[in-house]
Backbone as a printed PyTorch tensor [residue, N CA C, xyz], in Angstrom:
tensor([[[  0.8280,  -1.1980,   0.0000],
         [  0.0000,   0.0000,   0.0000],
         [  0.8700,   1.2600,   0.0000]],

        [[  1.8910,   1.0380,   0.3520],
         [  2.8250,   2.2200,   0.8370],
         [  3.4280,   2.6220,  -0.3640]],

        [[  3.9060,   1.5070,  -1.1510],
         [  4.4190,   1.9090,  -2.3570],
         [  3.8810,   2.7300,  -3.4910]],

        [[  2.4080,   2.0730,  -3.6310],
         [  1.1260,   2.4090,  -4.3360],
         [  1.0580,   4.3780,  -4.0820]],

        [[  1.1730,   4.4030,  -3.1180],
         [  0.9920,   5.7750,  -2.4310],
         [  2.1370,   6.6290,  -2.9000]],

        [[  3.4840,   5.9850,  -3.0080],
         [  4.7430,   6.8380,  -3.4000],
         [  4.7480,   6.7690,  -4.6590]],

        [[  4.2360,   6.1570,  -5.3540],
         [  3.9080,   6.0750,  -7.1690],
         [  3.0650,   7.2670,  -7.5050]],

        [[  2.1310,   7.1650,  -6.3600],
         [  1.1190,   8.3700,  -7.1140],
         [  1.4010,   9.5590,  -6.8060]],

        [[  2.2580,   9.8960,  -5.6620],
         [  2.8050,  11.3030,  -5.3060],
         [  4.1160,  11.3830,  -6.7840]],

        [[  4.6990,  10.4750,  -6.8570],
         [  5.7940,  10.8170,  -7.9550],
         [  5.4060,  11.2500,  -9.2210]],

        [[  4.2100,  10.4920,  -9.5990],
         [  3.0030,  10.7600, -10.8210],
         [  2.6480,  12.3280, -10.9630]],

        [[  2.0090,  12.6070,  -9.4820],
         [  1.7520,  13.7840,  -9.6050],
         [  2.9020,  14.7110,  -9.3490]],

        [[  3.9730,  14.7140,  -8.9060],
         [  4.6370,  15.7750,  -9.1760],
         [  5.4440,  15.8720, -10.1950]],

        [[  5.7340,  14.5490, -11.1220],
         [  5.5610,  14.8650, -12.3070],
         [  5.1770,  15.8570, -13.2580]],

        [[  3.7040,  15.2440, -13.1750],
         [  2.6100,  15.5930, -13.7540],
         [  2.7840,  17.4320, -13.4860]],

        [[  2.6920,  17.9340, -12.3710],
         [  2.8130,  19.5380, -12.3390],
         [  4.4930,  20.3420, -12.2190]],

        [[  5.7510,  19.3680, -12.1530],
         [  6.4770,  19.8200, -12.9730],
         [  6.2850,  19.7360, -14.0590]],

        [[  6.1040,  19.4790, -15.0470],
         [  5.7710,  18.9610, -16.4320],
         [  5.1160,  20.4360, -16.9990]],

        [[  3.7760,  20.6150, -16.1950],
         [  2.9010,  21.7590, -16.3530],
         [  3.7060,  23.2560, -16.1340]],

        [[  4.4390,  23.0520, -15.1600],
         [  5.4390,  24.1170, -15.2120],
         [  6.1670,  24.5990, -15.9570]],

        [[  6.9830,  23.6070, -16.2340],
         [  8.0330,  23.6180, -17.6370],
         [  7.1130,  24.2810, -18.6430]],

        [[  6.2120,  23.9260, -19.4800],
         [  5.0960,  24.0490, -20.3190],
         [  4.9610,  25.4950, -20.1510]],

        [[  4.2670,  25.8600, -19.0910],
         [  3.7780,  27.2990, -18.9780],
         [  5.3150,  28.8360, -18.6000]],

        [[  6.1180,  28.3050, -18.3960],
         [  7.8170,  29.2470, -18.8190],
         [  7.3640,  29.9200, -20.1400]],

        [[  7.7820,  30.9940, -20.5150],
         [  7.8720,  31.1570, -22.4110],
         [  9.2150,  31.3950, -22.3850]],

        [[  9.6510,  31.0870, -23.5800],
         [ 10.7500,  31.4170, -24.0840],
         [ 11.2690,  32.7490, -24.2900]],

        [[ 12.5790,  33.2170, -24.1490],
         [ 12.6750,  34.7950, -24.2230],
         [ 12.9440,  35.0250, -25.6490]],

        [[ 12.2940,  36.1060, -26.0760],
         [ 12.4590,  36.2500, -27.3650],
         [ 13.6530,  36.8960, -27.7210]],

        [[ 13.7580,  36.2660, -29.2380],
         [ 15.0060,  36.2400, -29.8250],
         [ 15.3300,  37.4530, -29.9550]],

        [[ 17.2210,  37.8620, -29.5890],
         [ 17.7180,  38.7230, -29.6370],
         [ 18.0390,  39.5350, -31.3880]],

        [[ 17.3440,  38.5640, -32.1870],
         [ 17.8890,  39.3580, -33.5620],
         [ 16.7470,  39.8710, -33.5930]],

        [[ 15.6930,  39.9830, -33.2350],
         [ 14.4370,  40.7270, -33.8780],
         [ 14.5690,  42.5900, -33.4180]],

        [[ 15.1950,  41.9830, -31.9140],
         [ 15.2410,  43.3400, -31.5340],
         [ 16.9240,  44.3790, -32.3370]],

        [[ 17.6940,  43.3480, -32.4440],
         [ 18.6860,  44.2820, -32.7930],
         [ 17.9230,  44.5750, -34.1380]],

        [[ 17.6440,  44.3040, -35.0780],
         [ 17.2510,  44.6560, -36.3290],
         [ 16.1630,  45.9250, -36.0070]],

        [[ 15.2400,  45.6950, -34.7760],
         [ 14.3300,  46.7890, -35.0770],
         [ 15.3660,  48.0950, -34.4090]],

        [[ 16.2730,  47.7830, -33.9490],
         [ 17.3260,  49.1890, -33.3020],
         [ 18.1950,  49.2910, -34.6380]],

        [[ 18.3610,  49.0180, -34.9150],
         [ 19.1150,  49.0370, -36.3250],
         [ 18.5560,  49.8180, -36.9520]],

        [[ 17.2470,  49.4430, -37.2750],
         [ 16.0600,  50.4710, -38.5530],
         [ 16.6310,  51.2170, -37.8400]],

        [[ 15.6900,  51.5070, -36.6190],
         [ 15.3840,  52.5650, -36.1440],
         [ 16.4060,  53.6890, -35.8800]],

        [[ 17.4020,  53.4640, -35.7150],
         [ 18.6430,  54.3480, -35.7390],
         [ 19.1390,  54.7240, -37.1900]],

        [[ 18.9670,  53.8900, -38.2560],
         [ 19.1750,  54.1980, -39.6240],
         [ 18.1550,  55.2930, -40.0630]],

        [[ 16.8030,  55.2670, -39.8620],
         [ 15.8170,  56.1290, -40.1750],
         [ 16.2040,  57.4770, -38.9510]],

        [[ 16.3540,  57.5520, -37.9340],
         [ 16.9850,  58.4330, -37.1580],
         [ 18.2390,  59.1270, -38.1610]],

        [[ 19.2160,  58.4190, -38.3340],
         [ 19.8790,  59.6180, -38.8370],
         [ 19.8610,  60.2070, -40.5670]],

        [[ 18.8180,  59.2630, -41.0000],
         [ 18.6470,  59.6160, -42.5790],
         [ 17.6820,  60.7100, -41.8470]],

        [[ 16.6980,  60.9810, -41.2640],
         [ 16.1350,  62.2010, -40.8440],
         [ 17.2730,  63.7430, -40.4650]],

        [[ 18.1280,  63.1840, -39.7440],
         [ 19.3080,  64.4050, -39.1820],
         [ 19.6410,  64.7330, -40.5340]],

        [[ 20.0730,  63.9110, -41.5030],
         [ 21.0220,  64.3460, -42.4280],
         [ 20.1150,  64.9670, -43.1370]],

        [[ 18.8340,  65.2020, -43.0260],
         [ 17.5990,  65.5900, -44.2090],
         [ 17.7210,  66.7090, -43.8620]],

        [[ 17.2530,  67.2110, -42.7330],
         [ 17.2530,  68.3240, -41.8750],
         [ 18.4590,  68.9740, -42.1300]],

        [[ 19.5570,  68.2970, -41.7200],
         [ 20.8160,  69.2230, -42.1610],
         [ 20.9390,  69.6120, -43.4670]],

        [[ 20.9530,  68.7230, -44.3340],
         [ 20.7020,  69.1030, -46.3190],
         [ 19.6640,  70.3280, -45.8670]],

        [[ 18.5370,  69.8410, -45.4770],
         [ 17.6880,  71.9060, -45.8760],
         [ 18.1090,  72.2520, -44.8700]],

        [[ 18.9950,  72.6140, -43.8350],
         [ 19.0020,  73.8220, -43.0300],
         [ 20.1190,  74.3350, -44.0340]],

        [[ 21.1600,  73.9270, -44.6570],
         [ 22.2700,  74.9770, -44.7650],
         [ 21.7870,  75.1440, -46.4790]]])
């Protein structure tokens, strides 16, 4: 009976590590963001240099 009993506690904590693991997300990938800092600093200074072309 005793054993029966340590099977089903192992089952279940299994069972809700398992659920744990599962529900973590993954961190999102570091190239999406360098690319959107990338644009975004490229369109940043094609703006400066616009501005500078018509100011002088």
């Amino acid at each position: 009976m005793m054993g029966a009993g340590m099977n089903r506690l192992e089952q279940a904590a299994r069972v809700s590590m398992s659920g744990l693991q599962e529900a973590e997300t993954p961190p999102p990938p570091r190239s999406s963001h360098f690319s959107l800092r990338l644009g975004t600093v490229a369109l940043l200074a094609a703006l400066a240099l616009t501005a500078a072309w018509q100011l002088t």
